[in-house]
PyMOL Python script that loads the backbone (N, CA, C, O; Angstrom):
from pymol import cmd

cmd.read_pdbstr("""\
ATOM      1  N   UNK A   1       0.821  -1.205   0.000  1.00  0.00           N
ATOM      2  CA  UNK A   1       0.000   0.000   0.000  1.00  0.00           C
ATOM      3  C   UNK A   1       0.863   1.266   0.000  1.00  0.00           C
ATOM      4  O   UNK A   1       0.509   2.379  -0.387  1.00  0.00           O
ATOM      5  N   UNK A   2       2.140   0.887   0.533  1.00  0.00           N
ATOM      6  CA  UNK A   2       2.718   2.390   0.838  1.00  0.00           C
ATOM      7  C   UNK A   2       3.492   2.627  -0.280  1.00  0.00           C
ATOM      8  O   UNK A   2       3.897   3.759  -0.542  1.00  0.00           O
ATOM      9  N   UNK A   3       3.741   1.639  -0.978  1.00  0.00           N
ATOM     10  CA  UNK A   3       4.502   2.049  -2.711  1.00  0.00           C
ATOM     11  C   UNK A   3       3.498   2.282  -3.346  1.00  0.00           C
ATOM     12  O   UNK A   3       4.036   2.762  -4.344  1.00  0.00           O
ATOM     13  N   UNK A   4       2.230   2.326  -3.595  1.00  0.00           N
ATOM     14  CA  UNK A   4       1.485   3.435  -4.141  1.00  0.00           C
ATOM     15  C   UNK A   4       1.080   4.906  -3.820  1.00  0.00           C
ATOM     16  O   UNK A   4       0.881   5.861  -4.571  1.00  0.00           O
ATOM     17  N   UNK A   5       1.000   4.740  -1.978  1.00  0.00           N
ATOM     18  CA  UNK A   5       1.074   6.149  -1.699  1.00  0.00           C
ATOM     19  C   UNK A   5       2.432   6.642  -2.425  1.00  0.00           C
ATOM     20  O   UNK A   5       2.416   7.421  -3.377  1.00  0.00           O
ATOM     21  N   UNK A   6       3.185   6.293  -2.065  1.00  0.00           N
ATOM     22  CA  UNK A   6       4.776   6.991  -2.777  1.00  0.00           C
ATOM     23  C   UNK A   6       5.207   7.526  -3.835  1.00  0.00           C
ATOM     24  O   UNK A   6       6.268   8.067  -4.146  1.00  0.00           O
ATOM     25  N   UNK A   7       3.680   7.182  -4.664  1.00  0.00           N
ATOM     26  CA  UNK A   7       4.254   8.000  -5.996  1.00  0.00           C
ATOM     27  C   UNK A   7       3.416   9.143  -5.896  1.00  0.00           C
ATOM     28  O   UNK A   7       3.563  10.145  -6.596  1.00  0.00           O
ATOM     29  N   UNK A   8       2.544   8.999  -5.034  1.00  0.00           N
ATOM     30  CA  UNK A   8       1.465  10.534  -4.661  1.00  0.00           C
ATOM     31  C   UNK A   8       3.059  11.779  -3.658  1.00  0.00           C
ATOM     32  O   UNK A   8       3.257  12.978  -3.853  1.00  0.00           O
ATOM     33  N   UNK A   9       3.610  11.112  -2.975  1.00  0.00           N
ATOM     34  CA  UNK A   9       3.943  12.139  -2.030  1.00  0.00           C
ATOM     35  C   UNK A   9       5.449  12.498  -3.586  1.00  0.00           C
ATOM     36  O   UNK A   9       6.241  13.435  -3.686  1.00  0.00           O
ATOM     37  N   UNK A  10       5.258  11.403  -4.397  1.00  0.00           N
ATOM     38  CA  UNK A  10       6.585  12.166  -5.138  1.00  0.00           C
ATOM     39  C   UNK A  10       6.873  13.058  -5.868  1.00  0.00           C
ATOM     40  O   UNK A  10       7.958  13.383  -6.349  1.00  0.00           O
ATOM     41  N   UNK A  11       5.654  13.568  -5.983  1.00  0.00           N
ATOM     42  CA  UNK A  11       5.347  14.537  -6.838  1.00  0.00           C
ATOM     43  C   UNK A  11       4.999  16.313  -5.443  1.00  0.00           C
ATOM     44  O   UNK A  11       4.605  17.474  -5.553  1.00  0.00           O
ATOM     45  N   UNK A  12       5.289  15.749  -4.777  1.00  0.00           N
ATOM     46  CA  UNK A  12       5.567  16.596  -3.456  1.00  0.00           C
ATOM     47  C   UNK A  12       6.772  16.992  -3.117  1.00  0.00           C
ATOM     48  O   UNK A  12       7.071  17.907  -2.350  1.00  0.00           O
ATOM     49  N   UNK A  13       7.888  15.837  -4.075  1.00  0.00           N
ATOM     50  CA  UNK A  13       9.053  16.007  -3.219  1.00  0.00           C
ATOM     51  C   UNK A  13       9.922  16.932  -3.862  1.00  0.00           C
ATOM     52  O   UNK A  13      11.104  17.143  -3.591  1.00  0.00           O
ATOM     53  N   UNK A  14       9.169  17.501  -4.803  1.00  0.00           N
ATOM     54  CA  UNK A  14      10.149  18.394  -5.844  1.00  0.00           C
ATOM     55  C   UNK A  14      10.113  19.678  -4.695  1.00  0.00           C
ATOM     56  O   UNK A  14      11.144  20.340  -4.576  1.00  0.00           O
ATOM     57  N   UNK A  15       9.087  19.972  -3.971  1.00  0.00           N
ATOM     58  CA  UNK A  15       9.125  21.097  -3.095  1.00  0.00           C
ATOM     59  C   UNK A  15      10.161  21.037  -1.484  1.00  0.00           C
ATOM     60  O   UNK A  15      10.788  21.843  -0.797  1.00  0.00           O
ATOM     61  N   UNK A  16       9.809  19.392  -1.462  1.00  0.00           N
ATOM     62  CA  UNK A  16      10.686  19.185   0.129  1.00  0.00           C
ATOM     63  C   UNK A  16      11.623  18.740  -0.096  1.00  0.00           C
ATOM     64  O   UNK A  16      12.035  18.033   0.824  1.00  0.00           O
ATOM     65  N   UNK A  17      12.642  18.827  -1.475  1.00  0.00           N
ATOM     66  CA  UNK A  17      13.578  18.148  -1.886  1.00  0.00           C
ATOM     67  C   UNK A  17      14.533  18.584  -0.997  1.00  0.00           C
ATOM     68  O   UNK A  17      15.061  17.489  -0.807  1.00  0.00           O
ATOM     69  N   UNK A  18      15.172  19.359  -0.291  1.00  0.00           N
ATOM     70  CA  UNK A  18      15.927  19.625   0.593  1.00  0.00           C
ATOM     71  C   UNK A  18      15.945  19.066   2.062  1.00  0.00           C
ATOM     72  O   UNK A  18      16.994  19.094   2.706  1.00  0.00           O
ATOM     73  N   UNK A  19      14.863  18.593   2.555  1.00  0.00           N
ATOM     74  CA  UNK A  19      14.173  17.275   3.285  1.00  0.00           C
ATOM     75  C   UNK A  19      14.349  15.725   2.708  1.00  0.00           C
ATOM     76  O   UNK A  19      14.008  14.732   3.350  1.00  0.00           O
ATOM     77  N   UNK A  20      14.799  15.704   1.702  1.00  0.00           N
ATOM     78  CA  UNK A  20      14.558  14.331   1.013  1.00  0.00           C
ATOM     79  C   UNK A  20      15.704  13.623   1.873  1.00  0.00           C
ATOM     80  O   UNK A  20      15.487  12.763   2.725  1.00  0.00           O
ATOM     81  N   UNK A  21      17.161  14.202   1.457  1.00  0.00           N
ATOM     82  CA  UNK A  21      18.161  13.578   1.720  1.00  0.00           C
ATOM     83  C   UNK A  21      17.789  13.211   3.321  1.00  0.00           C
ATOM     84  O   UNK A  21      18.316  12.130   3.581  1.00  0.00           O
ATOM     85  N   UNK A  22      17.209  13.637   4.243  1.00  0.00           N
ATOM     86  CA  UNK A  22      17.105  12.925   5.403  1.00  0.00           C
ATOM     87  C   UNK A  22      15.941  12.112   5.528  1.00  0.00           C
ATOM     88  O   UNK A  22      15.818  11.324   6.466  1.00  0.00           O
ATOM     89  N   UNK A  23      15.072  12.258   4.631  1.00  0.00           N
ATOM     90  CA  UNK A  23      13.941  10.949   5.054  1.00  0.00           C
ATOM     91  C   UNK A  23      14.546   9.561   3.962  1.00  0.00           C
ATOM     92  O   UNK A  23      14.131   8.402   3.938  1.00  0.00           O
ATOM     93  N   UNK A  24      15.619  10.182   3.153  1.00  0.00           N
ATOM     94  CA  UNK A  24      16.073   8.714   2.589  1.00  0.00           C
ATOM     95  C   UNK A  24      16.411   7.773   3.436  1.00  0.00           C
ATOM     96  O   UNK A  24      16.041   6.601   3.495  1.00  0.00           O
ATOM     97  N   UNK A  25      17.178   8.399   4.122  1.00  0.00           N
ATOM     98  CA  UNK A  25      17.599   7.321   5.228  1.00  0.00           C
ATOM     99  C   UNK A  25      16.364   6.653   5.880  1.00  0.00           C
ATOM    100  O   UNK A  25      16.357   5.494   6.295  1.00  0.00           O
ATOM    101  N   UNK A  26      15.400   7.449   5.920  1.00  0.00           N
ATOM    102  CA  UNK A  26      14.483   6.837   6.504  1.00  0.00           C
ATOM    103  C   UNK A  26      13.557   5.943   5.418  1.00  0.00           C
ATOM    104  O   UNK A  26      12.533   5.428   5.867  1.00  0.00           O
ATOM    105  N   UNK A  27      13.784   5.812   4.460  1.00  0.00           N
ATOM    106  CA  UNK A  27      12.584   5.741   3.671  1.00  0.00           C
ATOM    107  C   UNK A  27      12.768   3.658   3.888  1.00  0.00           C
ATOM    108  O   UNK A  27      11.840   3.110   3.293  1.00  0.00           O
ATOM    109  N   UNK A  28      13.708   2.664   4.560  1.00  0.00           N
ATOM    110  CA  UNK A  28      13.590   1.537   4.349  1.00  0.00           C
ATOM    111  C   UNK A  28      12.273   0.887   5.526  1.00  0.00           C
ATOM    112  O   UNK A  28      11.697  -0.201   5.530  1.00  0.00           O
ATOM    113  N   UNK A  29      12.099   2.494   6.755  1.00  0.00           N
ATOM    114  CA  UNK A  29      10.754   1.901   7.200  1.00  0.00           C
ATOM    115  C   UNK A  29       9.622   3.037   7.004  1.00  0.00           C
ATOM    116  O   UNK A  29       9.328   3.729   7.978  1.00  0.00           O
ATOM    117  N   UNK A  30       9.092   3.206   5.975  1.00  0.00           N
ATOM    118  CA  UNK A  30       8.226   4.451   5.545  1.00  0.00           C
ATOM    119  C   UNK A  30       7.094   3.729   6.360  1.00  0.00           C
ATOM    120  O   UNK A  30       6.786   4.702   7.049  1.00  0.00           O
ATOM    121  N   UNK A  31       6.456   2.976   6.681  1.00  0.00           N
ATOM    122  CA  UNK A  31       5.097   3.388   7.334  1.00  0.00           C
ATOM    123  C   UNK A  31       5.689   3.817   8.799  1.00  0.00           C
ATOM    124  O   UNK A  31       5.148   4.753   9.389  1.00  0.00           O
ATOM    125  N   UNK A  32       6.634   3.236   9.297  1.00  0.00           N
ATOM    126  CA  UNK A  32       7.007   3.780  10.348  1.00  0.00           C
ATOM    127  C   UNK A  32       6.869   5.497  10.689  1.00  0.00           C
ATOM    128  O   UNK A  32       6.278   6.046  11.618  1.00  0.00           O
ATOM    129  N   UNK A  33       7.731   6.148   9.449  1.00  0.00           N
ATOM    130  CA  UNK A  33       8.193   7.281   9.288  1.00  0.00           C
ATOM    131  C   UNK A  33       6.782   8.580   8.408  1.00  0.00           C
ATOM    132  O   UNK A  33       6.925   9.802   8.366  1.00  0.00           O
ATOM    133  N   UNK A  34       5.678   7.867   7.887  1.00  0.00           N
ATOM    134  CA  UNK A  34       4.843   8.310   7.841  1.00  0.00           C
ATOM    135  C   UNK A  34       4.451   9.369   7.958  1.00  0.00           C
ATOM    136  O   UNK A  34       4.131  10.215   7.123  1.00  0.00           O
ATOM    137  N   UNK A  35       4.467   9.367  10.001  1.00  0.00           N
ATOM    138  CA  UNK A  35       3.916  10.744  10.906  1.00  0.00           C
ATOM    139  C   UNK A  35       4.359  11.333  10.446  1.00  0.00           C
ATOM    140  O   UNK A  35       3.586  12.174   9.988  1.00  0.00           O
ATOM    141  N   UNK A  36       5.984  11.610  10.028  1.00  0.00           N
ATOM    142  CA  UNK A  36       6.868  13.039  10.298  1.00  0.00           C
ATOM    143  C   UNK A  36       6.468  13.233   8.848  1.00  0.00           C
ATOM    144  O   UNK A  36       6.548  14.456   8.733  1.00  0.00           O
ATOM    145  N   UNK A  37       6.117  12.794   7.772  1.00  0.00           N
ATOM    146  CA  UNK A  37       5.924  13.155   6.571  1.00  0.00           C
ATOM    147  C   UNK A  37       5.098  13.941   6.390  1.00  0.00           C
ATOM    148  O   UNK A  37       4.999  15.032   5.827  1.00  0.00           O
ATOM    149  N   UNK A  38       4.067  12.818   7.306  1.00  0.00           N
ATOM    150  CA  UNK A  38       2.565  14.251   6.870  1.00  0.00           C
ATOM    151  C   UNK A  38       2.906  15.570   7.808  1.00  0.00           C
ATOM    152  O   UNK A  38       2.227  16.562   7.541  1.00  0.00           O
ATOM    153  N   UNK A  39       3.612  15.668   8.586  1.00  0.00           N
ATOM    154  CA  UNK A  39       4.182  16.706   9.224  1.00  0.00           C
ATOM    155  C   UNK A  39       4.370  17.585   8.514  1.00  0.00           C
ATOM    156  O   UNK A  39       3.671  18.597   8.479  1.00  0.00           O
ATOM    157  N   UNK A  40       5.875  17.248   7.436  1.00  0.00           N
ATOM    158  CA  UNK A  40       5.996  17.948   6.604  1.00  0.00           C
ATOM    159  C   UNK A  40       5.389  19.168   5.586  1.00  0.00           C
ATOM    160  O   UNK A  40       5.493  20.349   5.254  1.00  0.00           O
ATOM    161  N   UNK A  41       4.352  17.323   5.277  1.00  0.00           N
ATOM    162  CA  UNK A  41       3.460  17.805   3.973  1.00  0.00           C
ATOM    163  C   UNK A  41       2.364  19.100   4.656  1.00  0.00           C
ATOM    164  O   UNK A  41       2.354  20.217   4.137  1.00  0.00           O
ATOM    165  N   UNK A  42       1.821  18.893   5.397  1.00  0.00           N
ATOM    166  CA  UNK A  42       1.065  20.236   6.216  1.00  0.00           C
ATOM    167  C   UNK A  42       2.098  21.570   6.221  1.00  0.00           C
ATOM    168  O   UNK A  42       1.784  22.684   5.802  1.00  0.00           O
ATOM    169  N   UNK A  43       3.208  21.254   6.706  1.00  0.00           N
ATOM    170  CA  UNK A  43       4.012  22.490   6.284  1.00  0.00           C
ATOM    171  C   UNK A  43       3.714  23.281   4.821  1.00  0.00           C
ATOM    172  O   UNK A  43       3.198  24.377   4.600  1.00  0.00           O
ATOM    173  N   UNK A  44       4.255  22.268   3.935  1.00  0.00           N
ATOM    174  CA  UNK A  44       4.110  22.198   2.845  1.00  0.00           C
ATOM    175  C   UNK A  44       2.558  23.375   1.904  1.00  0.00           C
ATOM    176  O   UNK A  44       2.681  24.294   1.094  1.00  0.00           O
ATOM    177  N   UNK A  45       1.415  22.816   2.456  1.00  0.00           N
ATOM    178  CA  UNK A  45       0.533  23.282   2.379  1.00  0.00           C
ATOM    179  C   UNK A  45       0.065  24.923   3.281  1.00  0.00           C
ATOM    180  O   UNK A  45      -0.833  25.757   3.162  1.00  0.00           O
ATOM    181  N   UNK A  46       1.004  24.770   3.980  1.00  0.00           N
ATOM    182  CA  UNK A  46       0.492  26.169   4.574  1.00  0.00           C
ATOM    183  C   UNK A  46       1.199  26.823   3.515  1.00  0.00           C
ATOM    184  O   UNK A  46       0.372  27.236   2.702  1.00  0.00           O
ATOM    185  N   UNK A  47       2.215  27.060   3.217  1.00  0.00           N
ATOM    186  CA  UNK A  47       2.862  27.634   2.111  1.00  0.00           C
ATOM    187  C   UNK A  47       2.303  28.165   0.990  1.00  0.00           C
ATOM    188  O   UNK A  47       2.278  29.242   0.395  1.00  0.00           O
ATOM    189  N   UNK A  48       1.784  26.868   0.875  1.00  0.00           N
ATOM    190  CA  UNK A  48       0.673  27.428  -0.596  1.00  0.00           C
ATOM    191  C   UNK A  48      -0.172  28.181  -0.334  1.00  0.00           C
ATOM    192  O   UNK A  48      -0.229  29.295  -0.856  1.00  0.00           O
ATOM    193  N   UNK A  49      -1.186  27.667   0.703  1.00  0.00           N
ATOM    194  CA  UNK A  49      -2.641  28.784   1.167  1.00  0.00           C
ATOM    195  C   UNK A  49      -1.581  30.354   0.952  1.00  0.00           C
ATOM    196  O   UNK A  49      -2.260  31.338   0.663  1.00  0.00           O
ATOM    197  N   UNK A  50      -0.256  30.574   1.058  1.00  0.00           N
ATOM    198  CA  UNK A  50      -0.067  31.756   1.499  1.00  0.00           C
ATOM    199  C   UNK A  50       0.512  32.243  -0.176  1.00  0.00           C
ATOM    200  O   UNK A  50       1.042  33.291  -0.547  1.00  0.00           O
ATOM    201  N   UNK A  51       0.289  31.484  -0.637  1.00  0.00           N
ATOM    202  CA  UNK A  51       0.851  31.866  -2.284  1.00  0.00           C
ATOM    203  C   UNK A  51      -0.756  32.214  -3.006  1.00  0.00           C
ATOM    204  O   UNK A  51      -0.714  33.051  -3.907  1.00  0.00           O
ATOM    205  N   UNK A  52      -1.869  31.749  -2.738  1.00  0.00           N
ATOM    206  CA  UNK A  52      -3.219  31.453  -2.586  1.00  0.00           C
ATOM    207  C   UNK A  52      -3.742  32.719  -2.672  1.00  0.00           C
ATOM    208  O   UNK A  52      -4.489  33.272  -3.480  1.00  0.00           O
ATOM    209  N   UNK A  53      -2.963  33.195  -1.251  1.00  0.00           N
ATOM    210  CA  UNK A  53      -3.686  34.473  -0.774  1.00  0.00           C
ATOM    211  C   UNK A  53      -2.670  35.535  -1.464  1.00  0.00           C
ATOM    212  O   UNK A  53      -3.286  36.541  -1.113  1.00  0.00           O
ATOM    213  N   UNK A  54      -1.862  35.907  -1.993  1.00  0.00           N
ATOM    214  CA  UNK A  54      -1.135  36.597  -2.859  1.00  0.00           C
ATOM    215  C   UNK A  54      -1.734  37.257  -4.106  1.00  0.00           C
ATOM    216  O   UNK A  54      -1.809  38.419  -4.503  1.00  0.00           O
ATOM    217  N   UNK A  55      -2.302  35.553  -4.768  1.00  0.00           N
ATOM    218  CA  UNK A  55      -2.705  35.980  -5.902  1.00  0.00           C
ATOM    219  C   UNK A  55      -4.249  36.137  -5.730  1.00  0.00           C
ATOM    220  O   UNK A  55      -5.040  36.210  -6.671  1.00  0.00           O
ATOM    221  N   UNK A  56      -4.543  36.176  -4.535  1.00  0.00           N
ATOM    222  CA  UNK A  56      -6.250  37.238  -4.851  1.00  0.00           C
ATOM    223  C   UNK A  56      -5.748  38.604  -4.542  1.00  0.00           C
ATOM    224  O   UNK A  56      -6.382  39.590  -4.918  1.00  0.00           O
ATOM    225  N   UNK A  57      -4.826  38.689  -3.988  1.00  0.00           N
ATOM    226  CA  UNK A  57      -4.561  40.285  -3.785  1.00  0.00           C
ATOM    227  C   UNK A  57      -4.109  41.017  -4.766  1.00  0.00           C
ATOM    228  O   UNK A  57      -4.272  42.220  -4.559  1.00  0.00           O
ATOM    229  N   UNK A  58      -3.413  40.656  -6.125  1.00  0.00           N
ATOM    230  CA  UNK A  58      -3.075  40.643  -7.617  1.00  0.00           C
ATOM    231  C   UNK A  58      -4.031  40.761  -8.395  1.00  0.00           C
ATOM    232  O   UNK A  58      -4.170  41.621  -9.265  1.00  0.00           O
ATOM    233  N   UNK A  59      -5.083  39.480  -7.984  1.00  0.00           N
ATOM    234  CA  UNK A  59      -6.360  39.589  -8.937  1.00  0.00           C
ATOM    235  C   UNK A  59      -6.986  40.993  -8.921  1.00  0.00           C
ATOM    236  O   UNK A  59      -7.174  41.500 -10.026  1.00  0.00           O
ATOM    237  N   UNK A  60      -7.339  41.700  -7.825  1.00  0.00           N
ATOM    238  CA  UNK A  60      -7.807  42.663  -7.537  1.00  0.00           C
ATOM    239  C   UNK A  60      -7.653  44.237  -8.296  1.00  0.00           C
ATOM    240  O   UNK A  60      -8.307  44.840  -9.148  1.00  0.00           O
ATOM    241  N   UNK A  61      -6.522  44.510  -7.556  1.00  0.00           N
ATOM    242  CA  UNK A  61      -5.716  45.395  -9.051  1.00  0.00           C
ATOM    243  C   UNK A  61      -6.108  45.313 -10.550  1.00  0.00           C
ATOM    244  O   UNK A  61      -6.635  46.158 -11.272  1.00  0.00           O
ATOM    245  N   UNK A  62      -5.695  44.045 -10.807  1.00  0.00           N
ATOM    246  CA  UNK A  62      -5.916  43.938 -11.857  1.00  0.00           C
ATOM    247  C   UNK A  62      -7.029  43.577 -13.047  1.00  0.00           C
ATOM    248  O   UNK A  62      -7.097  43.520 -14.275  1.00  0.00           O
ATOM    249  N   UNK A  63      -8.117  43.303 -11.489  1.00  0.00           N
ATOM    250  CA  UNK A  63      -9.801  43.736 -12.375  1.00  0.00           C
ATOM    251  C   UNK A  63     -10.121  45.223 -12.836  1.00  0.00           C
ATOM    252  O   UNK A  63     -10.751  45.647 -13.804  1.00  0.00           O
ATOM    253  N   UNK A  64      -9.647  45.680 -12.091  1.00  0.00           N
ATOM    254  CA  UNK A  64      -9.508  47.155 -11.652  1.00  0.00           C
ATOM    255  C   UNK A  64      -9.490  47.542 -12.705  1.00  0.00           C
ATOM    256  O   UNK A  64      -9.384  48.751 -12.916  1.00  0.00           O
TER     257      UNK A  64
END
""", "prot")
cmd.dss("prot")
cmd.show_as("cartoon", "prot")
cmd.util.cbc("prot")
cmd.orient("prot")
């Protein structure tokens, strides 16, 4: 099951690629290591909401 999740979070990892090199080490017990991922990935996502909120503030102006 978790080598199919894995190709979902890999397309994630182009952003946490600087994180990668330490969950490699981890990656021979990934359900173990899981938690700290989705950890990550929530990081991950706040980020965006804040790229989110950028471009409605752009949109605006530029209905204008």
């Amino acid at each position: 099951m978790a080598s199919g999740q894995r190709s979902v979070v890999s397309g994630q990892w182009s952003a946490v690629s600087g994180q990668r090199s330490v969950v490699s080490g981890q990656w021979s017990v990934v359900s173990g290591q899981w938690s700290v991922v989705s950890g990550q990935r929530s990081a991950v996502s706040g980020q965006r909401s804040v790229v989110s909120s950028q471009r409605s503030v752009v949109s605006g102006p530029t209905g204008q």
